[in-house]
VEXDREN-2710 file (C-alpha; in Angstrom, 1 decimal):
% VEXDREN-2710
k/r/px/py/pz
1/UNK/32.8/73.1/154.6
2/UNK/34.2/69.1/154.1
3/UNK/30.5/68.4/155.6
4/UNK/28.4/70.5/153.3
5/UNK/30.4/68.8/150.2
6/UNK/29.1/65.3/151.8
7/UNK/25.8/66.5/151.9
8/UNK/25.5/67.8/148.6
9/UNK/27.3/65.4/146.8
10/UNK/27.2/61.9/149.0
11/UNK/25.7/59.9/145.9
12/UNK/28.5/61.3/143.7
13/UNK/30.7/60.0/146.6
14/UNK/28.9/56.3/146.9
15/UNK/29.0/56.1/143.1
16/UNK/32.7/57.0/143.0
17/UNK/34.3/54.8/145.8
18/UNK/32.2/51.5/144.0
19/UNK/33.9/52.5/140.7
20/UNK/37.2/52.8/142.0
21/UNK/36.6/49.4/144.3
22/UNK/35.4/47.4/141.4
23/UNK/38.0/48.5/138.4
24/UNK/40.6/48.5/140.5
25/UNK/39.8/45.3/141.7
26/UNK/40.9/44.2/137.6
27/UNK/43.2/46.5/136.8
28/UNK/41.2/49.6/135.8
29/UNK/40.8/53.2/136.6
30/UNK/37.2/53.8/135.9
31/UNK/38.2/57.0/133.9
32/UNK/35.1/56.6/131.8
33/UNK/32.4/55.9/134.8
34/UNK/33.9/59.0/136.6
35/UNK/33.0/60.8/133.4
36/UNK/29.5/59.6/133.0
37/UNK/28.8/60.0/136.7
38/UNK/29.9/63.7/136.8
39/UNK/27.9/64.2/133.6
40/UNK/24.5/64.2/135.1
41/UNK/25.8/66.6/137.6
42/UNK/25.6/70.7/137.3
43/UNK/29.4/70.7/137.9
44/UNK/31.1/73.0/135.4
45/UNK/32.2/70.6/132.1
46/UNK/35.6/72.4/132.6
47/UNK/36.4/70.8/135.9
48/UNK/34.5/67.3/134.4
49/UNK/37.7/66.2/132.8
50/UNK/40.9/67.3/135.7
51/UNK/38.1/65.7/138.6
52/UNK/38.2/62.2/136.9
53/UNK/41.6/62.4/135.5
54/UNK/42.6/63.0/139.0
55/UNK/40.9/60.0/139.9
56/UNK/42.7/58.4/137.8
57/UNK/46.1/59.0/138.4
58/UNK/45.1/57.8/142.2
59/UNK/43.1/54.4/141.6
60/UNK/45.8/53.2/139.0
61/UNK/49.3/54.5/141.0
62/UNK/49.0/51.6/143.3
63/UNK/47.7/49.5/140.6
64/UNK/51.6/50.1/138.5
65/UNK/52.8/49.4/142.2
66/UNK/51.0/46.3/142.4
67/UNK/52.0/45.1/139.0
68/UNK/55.6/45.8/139.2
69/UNK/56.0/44.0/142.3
70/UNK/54.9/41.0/140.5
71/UNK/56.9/41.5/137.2
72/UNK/54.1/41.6/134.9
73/UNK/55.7/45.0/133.7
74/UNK/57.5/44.6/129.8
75/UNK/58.7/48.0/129.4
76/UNK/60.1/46.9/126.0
77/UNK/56.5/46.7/124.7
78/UNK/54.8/49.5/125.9
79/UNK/57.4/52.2/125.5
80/UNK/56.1/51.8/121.9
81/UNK/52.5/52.7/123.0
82/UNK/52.8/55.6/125.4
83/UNK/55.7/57.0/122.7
84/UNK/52.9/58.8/121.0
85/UNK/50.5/58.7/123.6
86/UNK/51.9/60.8/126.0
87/UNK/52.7/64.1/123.7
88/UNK/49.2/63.9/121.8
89/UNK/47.2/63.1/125.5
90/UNK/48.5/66.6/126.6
91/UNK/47.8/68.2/123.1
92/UNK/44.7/67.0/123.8
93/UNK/44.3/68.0/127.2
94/UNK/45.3/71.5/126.4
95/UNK/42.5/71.8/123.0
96/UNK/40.3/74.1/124.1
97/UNK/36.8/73.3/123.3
98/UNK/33.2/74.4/124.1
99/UNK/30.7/73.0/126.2
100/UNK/28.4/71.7/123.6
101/UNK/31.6/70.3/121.9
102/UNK/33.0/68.7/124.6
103/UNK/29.8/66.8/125.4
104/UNK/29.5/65.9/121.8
105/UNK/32.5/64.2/121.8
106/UNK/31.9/62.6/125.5
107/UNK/29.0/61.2/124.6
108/UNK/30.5/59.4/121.6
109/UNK/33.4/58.1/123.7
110/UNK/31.3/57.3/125.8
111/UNK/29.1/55.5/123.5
112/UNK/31.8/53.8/121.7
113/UNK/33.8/52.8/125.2
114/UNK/29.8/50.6/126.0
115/UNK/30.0/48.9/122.7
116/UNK/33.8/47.7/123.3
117/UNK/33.5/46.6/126.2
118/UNK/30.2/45.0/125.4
119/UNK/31.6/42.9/122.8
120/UNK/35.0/42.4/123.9
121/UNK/35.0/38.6/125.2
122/UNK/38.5/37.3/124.3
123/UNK/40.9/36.7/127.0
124/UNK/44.1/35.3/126.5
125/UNK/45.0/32.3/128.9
126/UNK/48.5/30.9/128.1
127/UNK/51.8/32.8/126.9
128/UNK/51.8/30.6/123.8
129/UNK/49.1/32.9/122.0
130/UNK/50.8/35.9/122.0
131/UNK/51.4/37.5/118.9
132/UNK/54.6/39.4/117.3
133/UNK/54.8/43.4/118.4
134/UNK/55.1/46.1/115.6
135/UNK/56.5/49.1/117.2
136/UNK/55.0/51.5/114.6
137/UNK/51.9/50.3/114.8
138/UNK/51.4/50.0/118.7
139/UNK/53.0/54.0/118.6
140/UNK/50.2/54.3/116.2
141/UNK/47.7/53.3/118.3
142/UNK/48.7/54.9/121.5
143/UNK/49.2/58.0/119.9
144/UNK/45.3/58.2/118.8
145/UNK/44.0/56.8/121.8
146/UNK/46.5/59.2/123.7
147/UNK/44.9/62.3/121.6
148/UNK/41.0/61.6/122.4
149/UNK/42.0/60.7/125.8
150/UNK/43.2/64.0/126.8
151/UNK/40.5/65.7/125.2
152/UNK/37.5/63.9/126.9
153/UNK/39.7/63.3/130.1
154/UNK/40.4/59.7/130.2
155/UNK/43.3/57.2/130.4
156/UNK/42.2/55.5/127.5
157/UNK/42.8/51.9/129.1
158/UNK/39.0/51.4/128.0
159/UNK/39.8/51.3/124.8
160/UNK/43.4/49.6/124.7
161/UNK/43.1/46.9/126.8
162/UNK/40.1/45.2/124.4
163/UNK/42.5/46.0/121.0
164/UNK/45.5/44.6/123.1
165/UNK/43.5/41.5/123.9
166/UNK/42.0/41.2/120.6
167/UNK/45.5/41.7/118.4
168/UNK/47.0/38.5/120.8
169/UNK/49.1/41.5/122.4
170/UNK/50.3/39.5/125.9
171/UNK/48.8/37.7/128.3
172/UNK/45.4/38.8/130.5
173/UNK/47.9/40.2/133.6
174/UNK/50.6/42.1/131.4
175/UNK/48.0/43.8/129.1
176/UNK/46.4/44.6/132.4
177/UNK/49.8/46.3/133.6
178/UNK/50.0/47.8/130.1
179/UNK/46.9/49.1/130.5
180/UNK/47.1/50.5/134.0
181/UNK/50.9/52.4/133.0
182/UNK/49.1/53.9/129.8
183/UNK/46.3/55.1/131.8
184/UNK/48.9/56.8/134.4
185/UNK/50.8/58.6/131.8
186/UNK/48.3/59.6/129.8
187/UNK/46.2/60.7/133.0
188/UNK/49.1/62.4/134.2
189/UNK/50.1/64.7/130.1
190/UNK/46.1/64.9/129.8
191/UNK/46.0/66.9/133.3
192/UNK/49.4/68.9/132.8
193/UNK/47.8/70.1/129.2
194/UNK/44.4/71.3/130.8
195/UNK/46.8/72.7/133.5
196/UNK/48.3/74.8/131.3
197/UNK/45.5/76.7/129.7
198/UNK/44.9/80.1/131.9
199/UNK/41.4/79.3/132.3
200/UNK/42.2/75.9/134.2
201/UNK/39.8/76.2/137.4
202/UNK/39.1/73.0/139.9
203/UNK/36.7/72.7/143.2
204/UNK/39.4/71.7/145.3
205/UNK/37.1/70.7/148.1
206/UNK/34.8/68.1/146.1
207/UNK/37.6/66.8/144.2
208/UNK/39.6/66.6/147.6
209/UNK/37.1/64.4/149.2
210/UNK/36.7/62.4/145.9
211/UNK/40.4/61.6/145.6
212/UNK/40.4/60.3/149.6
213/UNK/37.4/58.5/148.4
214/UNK/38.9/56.4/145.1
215/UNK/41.9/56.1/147.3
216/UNK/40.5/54.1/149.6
217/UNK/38.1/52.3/147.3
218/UNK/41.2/51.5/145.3
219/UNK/43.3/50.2/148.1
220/UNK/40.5/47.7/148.6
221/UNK/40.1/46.9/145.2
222/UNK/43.1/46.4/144.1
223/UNK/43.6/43.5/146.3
224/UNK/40.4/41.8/146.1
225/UNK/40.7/38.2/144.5
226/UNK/38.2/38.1/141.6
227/UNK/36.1/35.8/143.3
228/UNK/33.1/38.2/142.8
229/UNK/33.3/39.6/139.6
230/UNK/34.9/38.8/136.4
231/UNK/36.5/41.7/134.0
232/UNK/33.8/40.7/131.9
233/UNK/31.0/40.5/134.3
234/UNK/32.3/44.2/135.2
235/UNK/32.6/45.4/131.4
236/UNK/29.2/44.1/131.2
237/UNK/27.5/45.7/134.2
238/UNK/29.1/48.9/133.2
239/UNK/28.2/49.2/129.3
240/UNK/24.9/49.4/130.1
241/UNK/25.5/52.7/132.2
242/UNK/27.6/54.2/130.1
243/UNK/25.6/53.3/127.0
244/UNK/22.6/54.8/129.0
245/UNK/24.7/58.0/130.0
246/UNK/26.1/58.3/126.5
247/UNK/23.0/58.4/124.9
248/UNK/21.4/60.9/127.2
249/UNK/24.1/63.1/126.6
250/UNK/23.7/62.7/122.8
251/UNK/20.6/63.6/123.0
252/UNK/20.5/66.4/125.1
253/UNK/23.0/67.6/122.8
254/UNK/22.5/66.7/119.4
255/UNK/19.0/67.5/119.3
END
């Protein structure tokens, strides 16, 4: 049975292990390419969001490992964010919403998550340019982000990490910590809310072999130097796909 999965779905596999190998390799959990990936598939849209959520949750685990081994951690500044976040990503998770819906709003996110990181360029290289923290508004944020998150079935690090860098929030490692614990948690309420709904139904098999598969690409990835690829070669290389995805979608869609 593990074989016919491989068979019918090897690219999905391939496509999966590079993700999880490359945005692990800066702190990511490719949420947002798992998406686009699955899709262009025929896989049901209700299993779209748990598969990559799942994903997730197992590229960016040993990513908050990683991170908290080396201190970059400041609990004091992200409990703000995830305060909101992690309530509203399982209210979001939980929304039930129809195919054509869901897909709407995917392809949007989707859309939106390309231009970011498209334009985002900024990275912070000293401790000296932080800026001041307001608690309310960093709740603020997180909540949202937290809320479309769990709908759509990412971790939403794709769109934090560019405001955090962009607001002066911390230095290019700690927002990458920040990032990688707001995408757990989030990852984590967004799957117990679409757990929750009686309807919840997951291919076990395919998204067995994918979560052995971003497991091990993540492993690698997250200790890879970056001697290959920037964060904003990556963010690059991977706007264009997801713009190209997002607008397919949209289209399909809309009209």
């Amino acid at each position: 049975m593990i074989f016919d999965v491989f068979v019918q779905y090897w690219y999905i596999i391939v496509l999966f292990f590079l993700v999880a190998l490359l945005y692990s390799s800066v702190g990511f959990g490719g949420g947002s390419s798992y998406l686009a990936i699955l899709a262009l598939t025929s896989i049901v849209f209700t299993q779209i969001r748990a598969t990559a959520l799942l994903c997730n949750i197992v590229v960016v685990s040993s990513n908050v490992l990683l991170f908290y081994q080396q201190r970059k951690i400041n609990w004091k500044k992200i409990i703000p964010l995830v305060l909101l976040s992690i309530p509203l990503a399982f209210l979001g998770g939980k929304l039930k919403i129809n195919q054509n819906l869901f897909f709407i709003l995917l392809g949007f996110t989707l859309l939106f998550a390309a231009i970011t990181m498209w334009i985002s360029k900024k990275i912070l290289t000293s401790d000296k340019q932080k800026s001041t923290s307001n608690s309310i508004k960093n709740a603020s944020f997180g909540g949202i982000i937290g809320f479309i998150s769990g709908m759509v079935g990412i971790g939403g690090g794709i769109f934090l990490a560019p405001l955090l860098h962009l607001t002066n929030w911390d230095t290019p490692k700690k927002i990458a910590a920040t990032a990688s614990i707001f995408i757990l948690v989030n990852s984590i309420a967004g799957l117990l809310g679409q757990y929750s709904n009686p309807d919840f139904i997951i291919d076990w098999q395919l998204t067995s072999v994918l979560l052995i598969t971003v497991f091990i690409g993540g492993q690698i990835g997250s200790r890879m130097s970056n001697n290959y690829f920037t964060p904003i070669q990556l963010k690059k290389a991977t706007a264009i796909l997801i713009a190209f995805v997002s607008l397919r979608i949209l289209f399909k869609y809309l009209f």
